[in-house]
C-alpha positions as CSV (number, residue, x, y, z in Angstrom):
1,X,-0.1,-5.5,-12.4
2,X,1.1,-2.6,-10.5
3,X,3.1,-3.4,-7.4
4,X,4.1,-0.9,-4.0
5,X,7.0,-0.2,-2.0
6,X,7.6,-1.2,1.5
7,X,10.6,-0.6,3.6
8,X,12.6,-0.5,0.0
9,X,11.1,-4.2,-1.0
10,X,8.6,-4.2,-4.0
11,X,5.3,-6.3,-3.2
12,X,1.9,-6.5,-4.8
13,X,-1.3,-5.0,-3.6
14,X,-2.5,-7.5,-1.1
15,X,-6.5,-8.3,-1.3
16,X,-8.0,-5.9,0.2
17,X,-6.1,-3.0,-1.4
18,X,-7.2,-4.9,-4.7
19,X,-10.9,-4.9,-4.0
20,X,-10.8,-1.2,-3.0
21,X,-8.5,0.5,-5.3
22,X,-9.7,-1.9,-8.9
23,X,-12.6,-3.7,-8.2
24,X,-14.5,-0.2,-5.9
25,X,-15.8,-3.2,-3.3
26,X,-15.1,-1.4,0.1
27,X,-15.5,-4.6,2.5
28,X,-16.1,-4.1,5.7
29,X,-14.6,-5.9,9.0
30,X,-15.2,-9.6,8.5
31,X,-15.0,-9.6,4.6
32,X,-11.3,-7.9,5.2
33,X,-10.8,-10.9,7.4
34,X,-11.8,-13.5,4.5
35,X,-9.6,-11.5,2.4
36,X,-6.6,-11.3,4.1
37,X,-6.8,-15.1,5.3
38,X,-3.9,-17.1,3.8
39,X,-5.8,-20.4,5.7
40,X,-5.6,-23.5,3.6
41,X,-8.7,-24.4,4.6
42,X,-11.5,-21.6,5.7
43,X,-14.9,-21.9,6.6
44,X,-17.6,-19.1,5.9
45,X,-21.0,-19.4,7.7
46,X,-22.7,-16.5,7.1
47,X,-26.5,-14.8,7.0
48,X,-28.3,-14.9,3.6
49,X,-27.9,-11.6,1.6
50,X,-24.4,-10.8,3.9
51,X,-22.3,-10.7,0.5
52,X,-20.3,-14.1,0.5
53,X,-20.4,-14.1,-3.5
54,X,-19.1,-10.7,-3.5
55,X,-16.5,-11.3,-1.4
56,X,-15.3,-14.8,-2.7
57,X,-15.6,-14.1,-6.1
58,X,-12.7,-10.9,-5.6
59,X,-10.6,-13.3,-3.4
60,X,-10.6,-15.5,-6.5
61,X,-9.9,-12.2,-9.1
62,X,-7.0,-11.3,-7.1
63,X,-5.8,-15.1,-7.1
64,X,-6.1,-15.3,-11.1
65,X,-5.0,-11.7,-11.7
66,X,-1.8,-12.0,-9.3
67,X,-0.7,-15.4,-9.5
68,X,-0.1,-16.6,-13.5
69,X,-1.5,-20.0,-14.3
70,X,-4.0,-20.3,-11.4
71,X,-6.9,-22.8,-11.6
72,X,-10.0,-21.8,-9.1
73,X,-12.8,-24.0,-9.2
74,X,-16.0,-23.0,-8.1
75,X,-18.4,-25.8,-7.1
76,X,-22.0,-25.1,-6.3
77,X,-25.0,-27.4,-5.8
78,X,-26.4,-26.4,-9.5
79,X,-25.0,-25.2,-12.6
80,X,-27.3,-22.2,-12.4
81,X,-25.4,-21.3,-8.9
82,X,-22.1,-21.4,-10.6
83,X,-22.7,-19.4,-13.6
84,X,-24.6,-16.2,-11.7
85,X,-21.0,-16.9,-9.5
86,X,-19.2,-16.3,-12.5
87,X,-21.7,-13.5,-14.0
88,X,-20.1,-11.6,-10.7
89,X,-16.2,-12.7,-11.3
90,X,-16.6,-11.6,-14.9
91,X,-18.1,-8.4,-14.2
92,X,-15.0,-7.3,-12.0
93,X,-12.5,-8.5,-14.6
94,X,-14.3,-5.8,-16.7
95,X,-14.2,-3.3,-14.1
96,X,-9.8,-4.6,-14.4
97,X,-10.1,-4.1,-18.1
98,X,-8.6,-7.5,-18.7
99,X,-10.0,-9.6,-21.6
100,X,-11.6,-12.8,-20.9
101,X,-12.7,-16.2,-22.9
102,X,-14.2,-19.4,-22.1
103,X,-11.3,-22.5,-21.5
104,X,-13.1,-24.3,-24.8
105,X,-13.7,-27.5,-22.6
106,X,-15.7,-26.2,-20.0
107,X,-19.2,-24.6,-20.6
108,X,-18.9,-22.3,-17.0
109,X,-15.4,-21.3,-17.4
110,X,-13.7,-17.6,-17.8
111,X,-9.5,-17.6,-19.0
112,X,-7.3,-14.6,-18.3
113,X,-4.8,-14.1,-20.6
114,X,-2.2,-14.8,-18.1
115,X,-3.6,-18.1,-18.2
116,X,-5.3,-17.9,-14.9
117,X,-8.3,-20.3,-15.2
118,X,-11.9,-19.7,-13.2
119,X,-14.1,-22.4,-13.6
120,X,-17.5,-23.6,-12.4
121,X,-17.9,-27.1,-11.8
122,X,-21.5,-28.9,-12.3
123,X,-23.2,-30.4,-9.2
124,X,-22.6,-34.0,-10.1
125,X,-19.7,-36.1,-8.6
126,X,-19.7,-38.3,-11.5
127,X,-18.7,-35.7,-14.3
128,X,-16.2,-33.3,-12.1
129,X,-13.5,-35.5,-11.9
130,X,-10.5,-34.6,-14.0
131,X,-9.0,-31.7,-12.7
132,X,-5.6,-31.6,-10.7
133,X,-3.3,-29.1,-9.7
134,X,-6.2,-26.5,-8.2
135,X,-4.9,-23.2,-6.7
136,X,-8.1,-22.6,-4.9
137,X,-11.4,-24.4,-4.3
138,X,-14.3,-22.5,-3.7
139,X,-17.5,-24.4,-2.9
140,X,-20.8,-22.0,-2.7
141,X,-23.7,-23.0,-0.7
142,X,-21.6,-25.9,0.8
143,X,-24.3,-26.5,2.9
144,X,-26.1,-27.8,0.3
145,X,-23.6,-29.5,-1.5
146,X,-24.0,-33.8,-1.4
147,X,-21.1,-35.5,0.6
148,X,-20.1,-37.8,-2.0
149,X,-19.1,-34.4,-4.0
150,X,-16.6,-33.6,-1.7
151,X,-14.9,-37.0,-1.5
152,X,-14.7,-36.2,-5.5
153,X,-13.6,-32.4,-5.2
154,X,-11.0,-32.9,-2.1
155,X,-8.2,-34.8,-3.7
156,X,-7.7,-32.2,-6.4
157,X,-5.8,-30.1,-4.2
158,X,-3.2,-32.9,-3.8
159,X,-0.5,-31.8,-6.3
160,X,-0.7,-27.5,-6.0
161,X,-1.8,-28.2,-1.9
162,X,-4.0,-25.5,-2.9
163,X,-6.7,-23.7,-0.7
164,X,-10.7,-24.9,0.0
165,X,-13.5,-22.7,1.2
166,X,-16.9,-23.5,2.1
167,X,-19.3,-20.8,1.8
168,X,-22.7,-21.2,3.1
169,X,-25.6,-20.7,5.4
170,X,-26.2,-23.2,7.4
171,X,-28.5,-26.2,6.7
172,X,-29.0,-28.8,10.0
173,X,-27.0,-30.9,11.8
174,X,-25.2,-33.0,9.5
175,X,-23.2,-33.0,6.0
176,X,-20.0,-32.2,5.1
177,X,-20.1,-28.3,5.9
178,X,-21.5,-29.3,9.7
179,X,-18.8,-31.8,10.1
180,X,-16.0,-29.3,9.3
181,X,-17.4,-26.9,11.4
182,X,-17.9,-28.5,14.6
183,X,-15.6,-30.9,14.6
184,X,-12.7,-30.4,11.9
185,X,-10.5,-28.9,14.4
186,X,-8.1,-26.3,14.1
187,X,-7.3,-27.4,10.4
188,X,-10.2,-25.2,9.7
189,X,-10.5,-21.4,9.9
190,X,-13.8,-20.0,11.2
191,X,-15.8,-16.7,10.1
192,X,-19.5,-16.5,11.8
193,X,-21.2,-14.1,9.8
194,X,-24.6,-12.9,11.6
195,X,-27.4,-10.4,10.1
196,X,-28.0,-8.6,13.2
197,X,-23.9,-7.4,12.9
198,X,-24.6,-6.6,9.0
199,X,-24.9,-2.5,8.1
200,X,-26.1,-3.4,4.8
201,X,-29.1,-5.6,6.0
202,X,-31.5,-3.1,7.6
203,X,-32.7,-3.9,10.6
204,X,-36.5,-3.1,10.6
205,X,-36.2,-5.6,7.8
206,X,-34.7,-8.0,9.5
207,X,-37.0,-7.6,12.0
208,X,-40.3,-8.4,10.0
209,X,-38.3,-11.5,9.0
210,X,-38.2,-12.7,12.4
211,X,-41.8,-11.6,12.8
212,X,-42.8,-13.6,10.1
213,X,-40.4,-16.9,10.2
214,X,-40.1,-19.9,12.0
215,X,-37.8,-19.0,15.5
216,X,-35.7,-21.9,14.0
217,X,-35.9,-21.2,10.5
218,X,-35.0,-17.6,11.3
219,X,-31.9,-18.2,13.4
220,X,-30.1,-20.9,10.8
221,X,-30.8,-18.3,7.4
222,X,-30.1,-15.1,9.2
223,X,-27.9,-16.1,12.6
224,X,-25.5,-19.1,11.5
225,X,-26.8,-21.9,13.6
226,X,-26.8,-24.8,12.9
227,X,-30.6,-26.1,14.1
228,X,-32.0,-29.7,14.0
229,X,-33.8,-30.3,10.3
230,X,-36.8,-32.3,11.6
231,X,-35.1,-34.9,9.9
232,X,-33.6,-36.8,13.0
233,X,-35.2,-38.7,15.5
234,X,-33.2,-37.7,18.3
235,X,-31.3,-34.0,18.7
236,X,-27.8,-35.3,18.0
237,X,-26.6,-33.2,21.0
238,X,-28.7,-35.0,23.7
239,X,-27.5,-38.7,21.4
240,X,-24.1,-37.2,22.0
241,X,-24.6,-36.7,25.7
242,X,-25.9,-40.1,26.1
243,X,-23.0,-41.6,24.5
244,X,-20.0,-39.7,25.9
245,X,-22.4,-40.8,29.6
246,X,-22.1,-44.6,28.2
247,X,-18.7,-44.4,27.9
248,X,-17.7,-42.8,31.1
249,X,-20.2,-45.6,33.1
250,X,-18.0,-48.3,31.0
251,X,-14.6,-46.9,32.3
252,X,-15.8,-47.0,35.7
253,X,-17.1,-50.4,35.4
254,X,-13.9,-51.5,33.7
255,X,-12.1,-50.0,36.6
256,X,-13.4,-52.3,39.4
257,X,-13.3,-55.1,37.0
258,X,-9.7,-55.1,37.1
């Protein structure tokens, strides 16, 4: 790896450098942002065709190709998912010229030979379970990605306290990658991605999709809102309302009680 001087001190090429000088990905404003976060736990919610792959897959290539010995797991609701992930992380380890292999236990899987490990994990909370010491946890279409998989992902990155990001568009009002977003707090690092701000998503384009889509539909695949699913009988915002009411009524009444 080939490292730079600053102010006489020798450090390596931080992300962005990495993806522009080896990998030829020029990102623009928000991916730099991804890039260059060192949050432990980040957030993603970003239009359909914005470039989330692109750009997660070379935060994990500069992870494994920087730091020896890493383990990045990639999580996505289907096996299919993960391996077109990998199909992309593999394709700018060639661009690196570094030599990769399977791990021999896992079918989605690439090894560096610094023993850097990338490795999709199947869709299925029952069979992921074994892995410890993770670097980074990257979960693709988080969105779409069942709860119960996330109580199974989460405690692998006990021992290495390594980093999670959820990637998606969003998908209603409830789940995991809802949760985290509205109400996780400041433990979680925020990037809205929207199409309308997107130079590579052409506007008259976009446009037609508007035209054609559902006002709702369009604003959750190409906007980043998070829009009632039909599946609830009550918006959770006006439940919400009606609750935090309840409880203000019962303070009162508690008041005069006493």
């Amino acid at each position: 790896m080939e490292f730079r001087k600053k102010g006489g001190a020798i450090e390596p090429e931080n992300a962005v450098e990495f993806a522009r000088k080896r990998l030829g990905f020029e990102p623009d404003e928000l991916q730099t942002e991804v890039l260059l976060s060192n949050s432990k736990r980040g957030i993603l919610n970003c239009s359909r065709q914005w470039g989330k792959s692109t750009v997660a897959a070379a935060k994990a290539v500069h992870l494994a190709y920087t730091k020896a010995g890493s383990l990045i797991l990639v999580s996505s609701p289907s096996g299919r998912q993960s391996r077109l992930f990998l199909r992309t992380v593999a394709e700018m380890l060639k661009k690196l010229g570094v030599r990769r292999k399977k791990d021999g236990d896992n079918p989605i899987s690439l090894v560096l030979p610094n023993g850097s490990r990338i490795v999709g994990v199947p869709g299925n909370a029952e069979t992921v379970r074994g892995f410890a010491g993770v670097s980074l946890l990257l979960v693709d279409e988080a969105a779409r990605v069942k709860d119960e998989m996330f109580v199974a992902l989460e405690p692998m990155l006990a021992v290495g306290e390594g980093d999670m990001w959820l990637m998606s568009t969003p998908k209603g009002r409830s789940g995991f990658f809802y949760e985290a977003w509205e109400y996780g707090g400041s433990e979680w690092y925020r990037v809205t991605a929207r199409a309308t701000e997107c130079e590579r998503i052409g506007q008259v384009w976009l446009e037609g999709q508007r035209g054609r889509m559902d006002a709702g539909m369009f604003r959750q695949e190409f906007m980043g809102e998070f829009v009632n699913d039909g599946t609830e009988v009550f918006d959770r915002e006006v439940v919400e309302a009606a609750l935090d009411e309840f409880e203000m009524g019962l303070k009162v009444r508690l008041r005069f009680v006493r």
